[in-house]
TIRO-2110 file (N, C-alpha, C; in Angstrom, 1 decimal):
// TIRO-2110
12.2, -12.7, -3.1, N, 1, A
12.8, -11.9, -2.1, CA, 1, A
12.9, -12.7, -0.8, C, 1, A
12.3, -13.8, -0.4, N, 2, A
12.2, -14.5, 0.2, CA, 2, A
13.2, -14.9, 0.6, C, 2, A
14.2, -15.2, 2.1, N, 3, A
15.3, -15.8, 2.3, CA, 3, A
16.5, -14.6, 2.3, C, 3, A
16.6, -13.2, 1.4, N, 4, A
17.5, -12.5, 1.3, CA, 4, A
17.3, -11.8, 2.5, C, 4, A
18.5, -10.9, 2.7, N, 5, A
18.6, -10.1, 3.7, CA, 5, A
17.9, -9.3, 4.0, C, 5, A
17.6, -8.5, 2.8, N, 6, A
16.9, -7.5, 3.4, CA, 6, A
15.1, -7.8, 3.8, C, 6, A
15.2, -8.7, 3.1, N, 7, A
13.5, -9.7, 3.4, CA, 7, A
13.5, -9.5, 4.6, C, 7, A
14.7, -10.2, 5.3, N, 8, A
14.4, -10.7, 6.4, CA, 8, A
14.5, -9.4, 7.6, C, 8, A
15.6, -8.1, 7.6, N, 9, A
15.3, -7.4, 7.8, CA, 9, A
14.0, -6.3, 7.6, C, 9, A
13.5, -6.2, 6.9, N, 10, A
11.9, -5.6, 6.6, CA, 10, A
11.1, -6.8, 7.9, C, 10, A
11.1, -7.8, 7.6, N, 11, A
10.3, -8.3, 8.4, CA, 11, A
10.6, -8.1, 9.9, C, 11, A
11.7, -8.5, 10.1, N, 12, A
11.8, -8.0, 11.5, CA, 12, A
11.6, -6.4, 12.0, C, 12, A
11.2, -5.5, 10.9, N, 13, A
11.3, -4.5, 11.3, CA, 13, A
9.9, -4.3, 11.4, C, 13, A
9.1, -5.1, 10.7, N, 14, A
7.8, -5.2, 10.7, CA, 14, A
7.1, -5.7, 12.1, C, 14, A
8.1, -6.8, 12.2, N, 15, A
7.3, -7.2, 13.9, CA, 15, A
7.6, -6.2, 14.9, C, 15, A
8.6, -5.9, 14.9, N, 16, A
9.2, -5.0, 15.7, CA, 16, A
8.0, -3.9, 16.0, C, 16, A
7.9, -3.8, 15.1, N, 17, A
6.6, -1.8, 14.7, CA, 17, A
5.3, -2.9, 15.5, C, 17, A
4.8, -3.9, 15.1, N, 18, A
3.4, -4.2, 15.3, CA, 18, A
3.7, -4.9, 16.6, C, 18, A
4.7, -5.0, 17.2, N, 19, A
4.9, -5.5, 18.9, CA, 19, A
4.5, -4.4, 19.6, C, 19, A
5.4, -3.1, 18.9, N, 20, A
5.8, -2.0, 20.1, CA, 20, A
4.3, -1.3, 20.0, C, 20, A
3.6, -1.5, 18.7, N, 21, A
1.8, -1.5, 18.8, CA, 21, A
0.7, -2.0, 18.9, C, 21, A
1.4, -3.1, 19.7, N, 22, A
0.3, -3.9, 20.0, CA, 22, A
-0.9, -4.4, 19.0, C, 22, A
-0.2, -4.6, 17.3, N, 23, A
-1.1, -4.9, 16.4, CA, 23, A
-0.8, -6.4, 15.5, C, 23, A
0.2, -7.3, 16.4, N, 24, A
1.0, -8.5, 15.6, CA, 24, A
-0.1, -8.9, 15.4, C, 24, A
-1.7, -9.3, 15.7, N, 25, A
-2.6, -10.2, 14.8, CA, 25, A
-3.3, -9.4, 13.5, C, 25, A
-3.0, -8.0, 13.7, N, 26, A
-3.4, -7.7, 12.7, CA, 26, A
-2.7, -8.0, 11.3, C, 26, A
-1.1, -7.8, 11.8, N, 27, A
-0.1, -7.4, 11.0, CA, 27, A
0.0, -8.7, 10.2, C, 27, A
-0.1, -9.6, 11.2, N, 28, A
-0.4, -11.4, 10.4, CA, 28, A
-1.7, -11.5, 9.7, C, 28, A
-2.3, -11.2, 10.1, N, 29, A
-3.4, -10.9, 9.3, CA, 29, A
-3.2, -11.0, 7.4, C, 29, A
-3.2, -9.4, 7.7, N, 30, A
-2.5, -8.4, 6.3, CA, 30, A
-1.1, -9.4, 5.7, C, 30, A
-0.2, -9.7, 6.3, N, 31, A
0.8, -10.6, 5.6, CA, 31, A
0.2, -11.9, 5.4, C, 31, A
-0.8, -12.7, 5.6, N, 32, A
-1.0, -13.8, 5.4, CA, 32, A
-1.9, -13.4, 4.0, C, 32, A
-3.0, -12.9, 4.0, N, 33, A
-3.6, -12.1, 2.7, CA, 33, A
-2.8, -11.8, 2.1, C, 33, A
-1.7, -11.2, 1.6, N, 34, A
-0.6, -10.6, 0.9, CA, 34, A
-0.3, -11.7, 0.3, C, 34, A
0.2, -12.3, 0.9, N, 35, A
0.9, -13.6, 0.4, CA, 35, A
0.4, -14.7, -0.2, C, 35, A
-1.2, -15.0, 0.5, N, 36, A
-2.0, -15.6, -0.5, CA, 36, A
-2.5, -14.8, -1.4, C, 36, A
-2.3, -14.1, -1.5, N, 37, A
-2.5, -12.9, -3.3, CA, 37, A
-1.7, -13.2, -4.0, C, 37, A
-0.4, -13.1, -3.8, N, 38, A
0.6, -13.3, -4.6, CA, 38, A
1.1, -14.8, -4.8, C, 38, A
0.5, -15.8, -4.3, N, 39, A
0.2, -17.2, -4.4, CA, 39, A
-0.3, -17.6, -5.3, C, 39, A
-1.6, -17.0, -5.2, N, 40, A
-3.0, -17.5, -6.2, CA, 40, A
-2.7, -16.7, -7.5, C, 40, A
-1.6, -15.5, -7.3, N, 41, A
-1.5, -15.0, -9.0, CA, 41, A
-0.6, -14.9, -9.7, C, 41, A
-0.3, -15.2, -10.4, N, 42, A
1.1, -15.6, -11.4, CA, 42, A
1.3, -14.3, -11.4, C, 42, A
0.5, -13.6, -12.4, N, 43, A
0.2, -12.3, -12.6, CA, 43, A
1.2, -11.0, -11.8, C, 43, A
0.2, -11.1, -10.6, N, 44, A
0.6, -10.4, -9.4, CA, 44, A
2.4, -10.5, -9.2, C, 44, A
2.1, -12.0, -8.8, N, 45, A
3.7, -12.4, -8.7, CA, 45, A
4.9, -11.5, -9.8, C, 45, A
4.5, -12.1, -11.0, N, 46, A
5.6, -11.6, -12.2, CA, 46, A
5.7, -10.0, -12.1, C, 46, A
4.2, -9.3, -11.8, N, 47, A
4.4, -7.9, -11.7, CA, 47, A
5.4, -7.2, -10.7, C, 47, A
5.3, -8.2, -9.4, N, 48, A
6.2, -7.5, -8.2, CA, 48, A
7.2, -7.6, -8.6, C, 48, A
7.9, -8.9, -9.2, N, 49, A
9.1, -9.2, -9.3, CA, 49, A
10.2, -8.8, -10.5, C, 49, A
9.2, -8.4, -11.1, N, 50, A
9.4, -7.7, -12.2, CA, 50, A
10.4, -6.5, -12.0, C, 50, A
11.9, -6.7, -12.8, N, 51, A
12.6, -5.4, -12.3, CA, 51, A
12.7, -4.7, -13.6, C, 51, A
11.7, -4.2, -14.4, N, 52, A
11.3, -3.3, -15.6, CA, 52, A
10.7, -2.3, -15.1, C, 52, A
9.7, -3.0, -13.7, N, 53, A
8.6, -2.0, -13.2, CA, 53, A
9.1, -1.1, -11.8, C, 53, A
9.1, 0.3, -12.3, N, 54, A
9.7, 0.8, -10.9, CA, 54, A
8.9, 0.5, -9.6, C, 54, A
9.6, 0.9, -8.6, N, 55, A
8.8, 0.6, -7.3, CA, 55, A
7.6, 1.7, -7.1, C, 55, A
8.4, 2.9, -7.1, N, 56, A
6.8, 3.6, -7.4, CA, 56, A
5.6, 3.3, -7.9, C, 56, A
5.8, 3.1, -8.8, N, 57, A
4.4, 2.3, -9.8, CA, 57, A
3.9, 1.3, -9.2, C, 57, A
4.8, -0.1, -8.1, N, 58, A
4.3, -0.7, -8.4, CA, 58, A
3.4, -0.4, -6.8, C, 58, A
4.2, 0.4, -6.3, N, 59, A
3.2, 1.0, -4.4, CA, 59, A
1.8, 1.7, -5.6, C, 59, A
2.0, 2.5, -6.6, N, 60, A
0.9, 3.2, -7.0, CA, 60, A
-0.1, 2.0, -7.3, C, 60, A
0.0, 0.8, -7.6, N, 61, A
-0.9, 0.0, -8.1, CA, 61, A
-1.6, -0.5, -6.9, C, 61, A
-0.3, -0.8, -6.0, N, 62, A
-0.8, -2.2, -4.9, CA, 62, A
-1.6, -0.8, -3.7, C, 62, A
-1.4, 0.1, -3.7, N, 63, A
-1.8, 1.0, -2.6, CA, 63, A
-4.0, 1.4, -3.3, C, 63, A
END
């Protein structure tokens, strides 16, 4: 998802939210974890990317 539009829209919409609340270290925080999760796991990775698995399911796992 990386590089597409709407990636990049979510993100900015993301900073956007954690500026106007004064939470951007947290917010980096939580996306730096995220990201080294889905780094360190093939697993993880293949399951997000995975378009067999609805999105529901996959917020029901990762939540």
């Amino acid at each position: 998802m990386a590089g597409t539009r709407a990636a990049i829209r979510y993100a900015k919409a993301i900073l956007d939210l954690a500026q106007t609340n004064a939470t951007t270290q947290a917010v980096n925080s939580d996306m730096t974890s995220i990201a080294n999760a889905i780094k360190e796991s093939a697993e993880l990775k293949d399951f997000l990317q995975s378009p067999v698995v609805k999105g529901e399911i996959k917020l029901k796992i990762i939540m």
